[in-house]
C-alpha positions as CSV (number, residue, x, y, z in Angstrom):
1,X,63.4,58.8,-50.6
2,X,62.9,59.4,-47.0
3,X,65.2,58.9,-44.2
4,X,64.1,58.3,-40.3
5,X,66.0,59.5,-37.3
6,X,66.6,56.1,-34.8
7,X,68.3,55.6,-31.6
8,X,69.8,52.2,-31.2
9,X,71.3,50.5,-28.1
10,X,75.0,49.9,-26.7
11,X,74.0,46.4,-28.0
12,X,73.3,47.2,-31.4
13,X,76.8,49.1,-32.0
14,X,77.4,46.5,-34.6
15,X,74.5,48.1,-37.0
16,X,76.8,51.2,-38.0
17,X,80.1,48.6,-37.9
18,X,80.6,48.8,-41.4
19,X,80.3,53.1,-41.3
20,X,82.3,53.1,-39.0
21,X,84.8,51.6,-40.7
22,X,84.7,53.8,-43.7
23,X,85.4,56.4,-41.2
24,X,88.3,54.9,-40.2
25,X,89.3,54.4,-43.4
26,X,89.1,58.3,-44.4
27,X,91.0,59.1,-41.0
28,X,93.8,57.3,-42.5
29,X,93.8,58.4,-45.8
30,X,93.8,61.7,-44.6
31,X,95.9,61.9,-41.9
32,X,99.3,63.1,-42.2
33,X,101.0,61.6,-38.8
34,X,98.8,58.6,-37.8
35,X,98.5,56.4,-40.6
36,X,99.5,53.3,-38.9
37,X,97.1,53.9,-35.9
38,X,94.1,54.1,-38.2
39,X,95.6,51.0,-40.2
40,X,95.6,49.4,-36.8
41,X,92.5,50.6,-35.1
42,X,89.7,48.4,-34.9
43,X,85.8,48.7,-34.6
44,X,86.2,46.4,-31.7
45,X,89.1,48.6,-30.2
46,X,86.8,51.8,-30.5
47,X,83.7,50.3,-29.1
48,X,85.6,49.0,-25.5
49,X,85.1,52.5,-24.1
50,X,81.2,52.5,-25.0
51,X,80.3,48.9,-24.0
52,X,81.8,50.0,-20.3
53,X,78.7,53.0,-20.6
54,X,75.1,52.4,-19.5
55,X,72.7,54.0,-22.2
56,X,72.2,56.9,-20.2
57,X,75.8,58.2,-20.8
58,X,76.3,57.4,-24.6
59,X,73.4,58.0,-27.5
60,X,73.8,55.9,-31.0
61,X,71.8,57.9,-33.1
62,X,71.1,56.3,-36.7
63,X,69.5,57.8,-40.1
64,X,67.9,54.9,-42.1
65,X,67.1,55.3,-45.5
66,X,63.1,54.0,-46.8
67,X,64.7,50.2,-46.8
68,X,65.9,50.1,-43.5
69,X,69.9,50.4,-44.9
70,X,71.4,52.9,-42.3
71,X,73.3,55.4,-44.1
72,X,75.0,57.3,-41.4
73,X,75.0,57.8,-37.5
74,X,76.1,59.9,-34.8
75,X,77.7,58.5,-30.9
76,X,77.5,61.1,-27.9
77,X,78.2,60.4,-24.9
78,X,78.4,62.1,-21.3
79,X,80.9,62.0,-19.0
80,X,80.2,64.3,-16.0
81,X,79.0,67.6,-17.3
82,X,81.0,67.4,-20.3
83,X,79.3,66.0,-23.4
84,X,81.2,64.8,-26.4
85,X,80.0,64.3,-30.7
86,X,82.4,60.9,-30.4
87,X,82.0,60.1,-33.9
88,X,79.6,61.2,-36.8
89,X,79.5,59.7,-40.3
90,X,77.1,60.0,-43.5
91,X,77.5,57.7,-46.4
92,X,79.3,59.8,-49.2
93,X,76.1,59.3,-51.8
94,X,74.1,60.9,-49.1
95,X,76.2,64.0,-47.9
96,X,74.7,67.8,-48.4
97,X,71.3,66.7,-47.7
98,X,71.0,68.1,-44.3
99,X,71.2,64.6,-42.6
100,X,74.9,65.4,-40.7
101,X,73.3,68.5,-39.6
102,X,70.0,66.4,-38.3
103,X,72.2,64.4,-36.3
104,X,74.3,66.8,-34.8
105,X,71.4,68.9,-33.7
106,X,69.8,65.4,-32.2
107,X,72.9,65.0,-30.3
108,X,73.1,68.4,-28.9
109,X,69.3,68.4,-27.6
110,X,70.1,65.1,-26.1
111,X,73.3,66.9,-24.2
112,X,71.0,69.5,-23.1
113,X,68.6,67.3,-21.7
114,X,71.5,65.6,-19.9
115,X,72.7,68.9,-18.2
116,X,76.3,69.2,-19.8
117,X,77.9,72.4,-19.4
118,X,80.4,71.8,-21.9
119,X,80.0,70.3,-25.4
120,X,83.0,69.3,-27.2
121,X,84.1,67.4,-30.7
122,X,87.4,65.9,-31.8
123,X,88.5,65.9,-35.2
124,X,91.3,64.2,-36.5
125,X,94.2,65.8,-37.6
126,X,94.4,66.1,-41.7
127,X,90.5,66.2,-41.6
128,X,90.0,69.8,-40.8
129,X,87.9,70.0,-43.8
130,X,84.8,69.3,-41.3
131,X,85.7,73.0,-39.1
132,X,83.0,74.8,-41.1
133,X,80.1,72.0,-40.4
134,X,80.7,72.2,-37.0
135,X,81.4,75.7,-36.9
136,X,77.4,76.1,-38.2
137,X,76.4,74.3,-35.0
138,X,78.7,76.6,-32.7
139,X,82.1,74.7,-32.4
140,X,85.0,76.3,-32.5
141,X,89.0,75.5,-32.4
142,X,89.7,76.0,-28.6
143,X,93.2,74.0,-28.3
144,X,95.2,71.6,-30.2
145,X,96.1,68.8,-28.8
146,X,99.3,67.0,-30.1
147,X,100.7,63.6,-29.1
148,X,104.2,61.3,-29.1
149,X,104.2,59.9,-31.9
């Protein structure tokens, strides 16, 4: 089986709709104060914020498997000299192969080429089970961030 590394376009957001919706559905599934957001949050909602982005401030980084099927995919974007991991997801059947790590590192060499001086990632609350992937690529727990509910 091989898998390729792609970068799509804003315009080709739809390709990873259907991940991105699994995603979603794990957010809620595991999240212990948000439920009804994540029942409520479209792809449509999410992708307002990246369709208002020219390409050189957001990257949609894919991983296709030998048939073309994209089995996971990465968004970064840039917003002054602050780079963000926006949203990262691998198919479950293709997890602990190394291709979550692929993309991250992708999306950090593309923030270094872009000058950011600060690299962040958001995880939602109840999935703290990804701290120790990110932690491998250098992220830590700086603040918590807590909202009305």
């Amino acid at each position: 089986m091989d898998f390729k590394l792609k970068v799509i376009k804003i315009e080709e957001l739809h390709l990873i709709k259907e991940l991105w919706e699994k995603l979603n559905q794990l957010h809620m599934k595991d999240s212990k104060f948000f439920k009804e957001h994540y029942a409520t949050f479209t792809f449509q909602k999410r992708c307002e914020k990246f369709r208002t982005m020219t390409d050189k401030d957001i990257r949609v980084a894919v991983i296709e498997k030998d048939d073309l099927e994209i089995i996971g995919y990465c968004i970064s974007t840039v917003h002054k000299e602050v780079g963000e991991i926006e949203s990262l997801f691998i198919e479950e059947a293709y997890r602990y192969q190394g291709l979550g790590n692929l993309l991250v590192n992708e999306a950090i060499d593309w923030l270094k080429e872009k000058n950011c001086k600060k690299f962040c990632v958001a995880v939602a609350d109840g999935h703290e089970s990804v701290f120790d992937f990110y932690r491998k690529h250098g992220f830590y727990p700086r603040l918590t961030y807590l909202e009305l509910k």
